[in-house]
Structures are given as structure tokens and as C-alpha cells.
N, C-alpha and C positions, 0 to 999 in steps of 0.2 A: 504494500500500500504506500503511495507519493506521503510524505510529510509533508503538512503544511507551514510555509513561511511567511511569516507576518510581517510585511513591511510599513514601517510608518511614513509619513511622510514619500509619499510612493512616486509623487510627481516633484517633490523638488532635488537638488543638485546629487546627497547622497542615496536616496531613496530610489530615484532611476535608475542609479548606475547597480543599486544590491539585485532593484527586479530585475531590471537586464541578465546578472550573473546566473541566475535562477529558473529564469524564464520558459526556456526550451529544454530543461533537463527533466525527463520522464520519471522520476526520482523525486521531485516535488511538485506542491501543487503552491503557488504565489499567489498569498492573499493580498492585494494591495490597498493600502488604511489612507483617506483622503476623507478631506471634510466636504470638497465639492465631486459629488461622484460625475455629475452631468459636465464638468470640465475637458474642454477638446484634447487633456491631456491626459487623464482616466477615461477616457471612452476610447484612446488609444492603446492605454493597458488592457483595459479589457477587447478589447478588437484583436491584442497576437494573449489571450487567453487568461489575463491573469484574472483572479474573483477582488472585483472593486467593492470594497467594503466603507461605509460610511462612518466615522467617529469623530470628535472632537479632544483636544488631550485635553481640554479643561472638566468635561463631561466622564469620570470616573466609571461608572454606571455602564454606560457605553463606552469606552474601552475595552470594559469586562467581557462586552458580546461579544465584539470586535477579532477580541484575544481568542475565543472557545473553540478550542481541538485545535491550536497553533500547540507545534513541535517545538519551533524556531522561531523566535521576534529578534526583530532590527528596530531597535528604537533608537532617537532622534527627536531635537528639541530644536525653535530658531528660534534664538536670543532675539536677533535684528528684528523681528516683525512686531513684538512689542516694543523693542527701542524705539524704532522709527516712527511708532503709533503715538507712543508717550513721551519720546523726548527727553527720558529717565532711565540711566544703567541702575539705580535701584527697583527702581518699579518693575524694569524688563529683567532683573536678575529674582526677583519676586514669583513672577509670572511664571519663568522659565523652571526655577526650581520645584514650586507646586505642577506644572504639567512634568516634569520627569518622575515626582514622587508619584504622582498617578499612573503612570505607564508602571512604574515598578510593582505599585498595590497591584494593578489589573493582571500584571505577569507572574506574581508570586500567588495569584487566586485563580491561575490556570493548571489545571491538573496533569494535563500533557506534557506542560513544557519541559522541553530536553537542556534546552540554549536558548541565555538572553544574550543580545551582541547591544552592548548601548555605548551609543559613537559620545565621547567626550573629549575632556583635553586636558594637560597635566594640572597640578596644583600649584600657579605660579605663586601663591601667597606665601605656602610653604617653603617653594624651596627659596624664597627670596629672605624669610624671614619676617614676612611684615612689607618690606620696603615697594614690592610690588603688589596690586591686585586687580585685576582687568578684569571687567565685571563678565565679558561674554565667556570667561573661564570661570570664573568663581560662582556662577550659577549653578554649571553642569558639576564641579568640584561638590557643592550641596549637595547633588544628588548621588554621588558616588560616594559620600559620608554616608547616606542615608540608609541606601542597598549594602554598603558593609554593616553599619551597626545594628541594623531593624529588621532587616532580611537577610539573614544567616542563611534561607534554605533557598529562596533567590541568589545568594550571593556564589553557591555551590554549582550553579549552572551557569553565570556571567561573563561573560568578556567587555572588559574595558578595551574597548575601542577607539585607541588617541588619531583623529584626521586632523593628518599635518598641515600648512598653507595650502590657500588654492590656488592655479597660476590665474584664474579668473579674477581672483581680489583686483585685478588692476582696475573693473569696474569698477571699484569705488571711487568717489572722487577723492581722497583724500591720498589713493596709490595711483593715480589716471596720470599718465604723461600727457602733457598740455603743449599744443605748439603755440610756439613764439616766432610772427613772422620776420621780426625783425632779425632772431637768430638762425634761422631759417632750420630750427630743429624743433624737437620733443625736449621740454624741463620736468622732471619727476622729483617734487620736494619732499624732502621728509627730512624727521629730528633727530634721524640717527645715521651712521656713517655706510657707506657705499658696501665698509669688507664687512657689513652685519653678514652673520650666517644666517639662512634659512630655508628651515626642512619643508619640505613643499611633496605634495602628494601630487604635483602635478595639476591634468584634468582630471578631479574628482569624480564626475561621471563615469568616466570610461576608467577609471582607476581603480577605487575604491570595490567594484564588483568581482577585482583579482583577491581583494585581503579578506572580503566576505566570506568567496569561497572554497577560500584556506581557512581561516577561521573556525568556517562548519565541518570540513572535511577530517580537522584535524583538533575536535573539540579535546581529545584526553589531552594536550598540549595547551590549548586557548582557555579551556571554560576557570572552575573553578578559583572564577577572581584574577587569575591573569591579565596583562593588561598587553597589546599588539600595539604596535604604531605603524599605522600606514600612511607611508613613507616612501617616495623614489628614488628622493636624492634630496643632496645637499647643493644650494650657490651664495652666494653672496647676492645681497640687494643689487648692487652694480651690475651684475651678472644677469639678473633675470632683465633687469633693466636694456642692457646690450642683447639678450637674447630676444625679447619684444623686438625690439629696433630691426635688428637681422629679419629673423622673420617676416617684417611690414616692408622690409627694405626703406627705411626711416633712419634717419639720426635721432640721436639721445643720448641730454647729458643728465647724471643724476645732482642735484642739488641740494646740499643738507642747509638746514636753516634752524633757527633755537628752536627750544620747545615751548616757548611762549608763541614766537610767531607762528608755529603750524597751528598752536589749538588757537590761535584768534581768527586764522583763516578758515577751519572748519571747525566753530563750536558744538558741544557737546559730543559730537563724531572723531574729530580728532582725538581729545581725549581719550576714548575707548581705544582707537587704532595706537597713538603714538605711544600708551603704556605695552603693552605687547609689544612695540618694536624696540623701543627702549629696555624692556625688559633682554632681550633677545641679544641688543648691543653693549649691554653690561657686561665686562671683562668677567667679571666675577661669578657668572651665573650663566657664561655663556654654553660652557662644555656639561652644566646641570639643567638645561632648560628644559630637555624632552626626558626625564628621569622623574622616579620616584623616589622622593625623600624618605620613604622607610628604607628603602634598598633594593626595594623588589626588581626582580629584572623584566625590562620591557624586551618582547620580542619583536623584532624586525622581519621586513624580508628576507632576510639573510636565512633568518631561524627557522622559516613558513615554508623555504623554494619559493614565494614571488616571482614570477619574473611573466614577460611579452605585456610591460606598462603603453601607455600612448604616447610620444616623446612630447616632450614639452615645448621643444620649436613647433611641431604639429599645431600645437592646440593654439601659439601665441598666433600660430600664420591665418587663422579661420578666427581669432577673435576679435569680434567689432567694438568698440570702444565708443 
């Protein structure tokens, strides 16, 4: 009999790319979890087969259905869509943390389940000491307190799933190279320096569906609170910068600027962003960034066999800005 896998969030960035992986294997049956099922983009799941299921993550209750006779849930929270609604990284880290505790309740009151995979991201508070805390991490952070300390018999089935940078972030304006006609290039500002590292999953859609189904394939290694980072590689901010450019066939210079002046060019957005990149370009936290501060080992591609990613020139040469 196919297991069923529960995908949350079925239509946006990581939630495509898990259906995707899942999709045509005869071996599962892909429930896909959306709030708008009549959306041109659930009527395209369910068109190559998947079962479009209707929930809300604020709606506990419905969840519960949502979840019944799932094998396998893929859960996923988006910080930004209450950010950008309220204008408040408390509010949105509020929001975010009550719908991950609800996906956790609705999974650990599902009798089937075999494996939670719940995508988050490391505990920069932690390993900074205080000095850092960026709210669209320290939301999901909340919830992975929560499934450790509350749900010991959820937490036996678990995979912390860390997704690394997206090379898509450049949509944001606050990472958007901006032409200057005067300099007859692309300027891409930011408060922290060009050699920042950063671990980048690439195009997450097409990416993220390789670490899913390693993940499942290889639960006695992933489940039991283990935590994966899907991950493709490592560049430097300059680097992704010059890799954009190549690909558009563009010039581009990267330009760093204080941290006052970026967060007064984008308020309240800057702040979210420039702490995470800041965070990142700190000498001191730079080689403990993607780490867990108890010790625990994250497993890589390396650990899983990953590999046939979508390269990252690819995705910058097809991406419209």
C-alpha cells in the first residue's frame, strides 16, 4: 500500500519542490495541504495527481483532518506573510510560532505517522549568545523548543530540516541589484562585507525535493531529532553577486554601506535581513553559524549521497528581477 505524504504549504517555494520529489513514485500517495484549493496552482497539483486537501495552520481542528492516515508530513511555516501583513517581526514571530505548534499538536494526534520532516533554521540566538536574534529564525527556533520538550513521542519521529539561503532572495529589494545608469552597471548594497560566507540551497524548488527524499528514504539516519541541512554549497556574497551578473550577462559591483544607512533605506525589512547577514559576517560566529550549540551533528549532503542539484548559474540565468 502507497504511504501517504502530507505536504504543507504544497504551492509555495518548498512545498512544490517536496510534491515534485514524491509525485510520480508509485510508492506514495501526495496529499497536498493548501488553504486555496481552487488556486491555478492546486488545480495543477491535483491535475498530475496529487489529493488537494484544504487547511489552515491557524485552524488546529482542521489540520487534525488534514493530517489522518499521513505516514509522512512536511511541515513549513512563512514568517514573511504575517510580516509583511503587520509590519511587526514580533507579531509575525507570534503568528509563526502558534501555527508551527499547531502542525506539531495535529502530527503528534496522528496515529500513523512514521516521519515529521519540519523545515527550520538554526538557533542564531544561541549560538551568538544573546548578541544576535532574527526574528524569521527565532520563530521556527520556538517551535523546535516546543517538539523537543512537549512532544517527546513526536520528537522520536522528527527531522529538523535546516533550508539554507535561496538564490531567489535577490527578489527582495533589500538583496535586488539596482542599475545605475550613470554607472552603467548593477549596485547591490548591503551592511556587511563582499567575503560574507553563504550557504545557499540554491533553487529551492528544484532542490530541496533531492534532501526530502533522502530524508525519507533514509529515516533510521534523519528521524529521531536529527537535524539535515540542505545545503549545495558554499560562496561568498560577492560571488553570488558576480554569479547573477555572469548569468544576465550584466555588470555588478557589490557595495557595502553602514548598518544604519541600509535599515533607513528599507525600514523594518532591512532590519530582519541585515541581522542574519550581519550575523553571518561576524568573524566570531562565522565557522558556528549552520551548527548546533549543544553539539549535535548536522548532517549534510555529504552524509545523505545528495547529489544531481540544479546549478545555481541555471537558476540566476531564468531569474526575473
Amino acid at each position: 500500500m502507497a504511504k501517504i505524504i502530507t505536504v504543507i504549504g504544497a504551492t509555495g517555494a518548498q512545498g512544490k519542490g517536496v510534491v515534485d520529489a514524491f509525485l510520480n513514485n508509485p510508492a506514495y500517495t501526495v496529499r497536498a495541504i493548501t488553504r486555496n484549493p481552487s488556486s491555478q496552482a492546486a488545480k495543477g497539483l491535483a491535475a498530475h495527481g496529487a489529493e488537494v486537501v484544504s487547511a489552515d495552520l491557524n485552524d488546529l481542528e482542521r489540520l487534525k483532518a488534514a493530517f489522518a492516515g499521513s505516514h509522512i508530513i512536511f511541515g513549513v511555516t512563512n514568517f514573511f506573510e504575517p510580516f509583511a501583513a503587520h509590519q511587526s517581526p514580533t507579531k509575525a514571530m507570534e503568528i509563526e510560532e502558534q501555527q508551527g505548534i499547531n502542525m506539531a499538536k495535529a502530527a503528534a494526534a496522528t496515529p500513523t505517522l512514521e516521519h515529521y520532516i519540519w523545515s527550520t533554521l538554526p538557533n542564531i540566538k544561541a549560538i551568538s549568545g544573546g548578541k544576535y536574534l532574527v526574528p524569521h529564525f527565532e520563530g521556527k527556533n520556538r517551535i523546535d523548543a516546543y517538539i523537543r520538550e512537549k512532544e517527546p513521542a513526536l520528537l522520536a519521529k522528527t527531522t529538523f530540516l535546516w533550508v539554507a539561503f535561496y538564490a531567489t532572495n535577490l527578489v527582495f529589494p533589500m538583496f535586488t541589484p539596482y542599475y545605475i545608469p550613470t554607472a552603467d552597471k548593477y549596485l547591490q548594497f548591503g551592511s556587511y562585507a563582499p567575503e560574507t560566507p553563504i550557504i545557499t540551497i540554491g533553487d529551492v524548488t528544484a532542490n530541496i525535493g533531492l534532501f526530502a527524499k533522502a530524508v525519507v528514504e533514509q529515516r533510521d539516519k534523519t528521524a529521531n531529532g536529527n537535524i539535515v541541512l540542505a545545503a549545495t554549497e558554499t560562496r561568498q556574497a560577492g560571488e553570488l553577486l558576480h554569479a547573477w551578473a555572469q548569468a544576465q550577462g550584466k555588470k555588478a559591483q557589490f557595495v557595502r554601506v553602514s548598518g544604519e544607512a541600509f535599515r533607513e533605506i528599507w525600514p523594518v525589512w532591512a532590519e530582519e535581513m541585515a541581522g542574519m547577514m550581519e550575523f553571518w559576517d561576524d568573524l566570531e560566529f562565522r565557522e558556528k553559524s549552520w551548527t548546533e550549540p549543544s553539539g549535535q551533528k548536522v548532517l549534510t549532503k555529504e552524509d545523505l549521497g545528495v547529489t544531481g542539484f540544479k546549478a545555481l548559474e541555471e537558476t540566476y540565468k531564468a531569474l526575473k528581477l
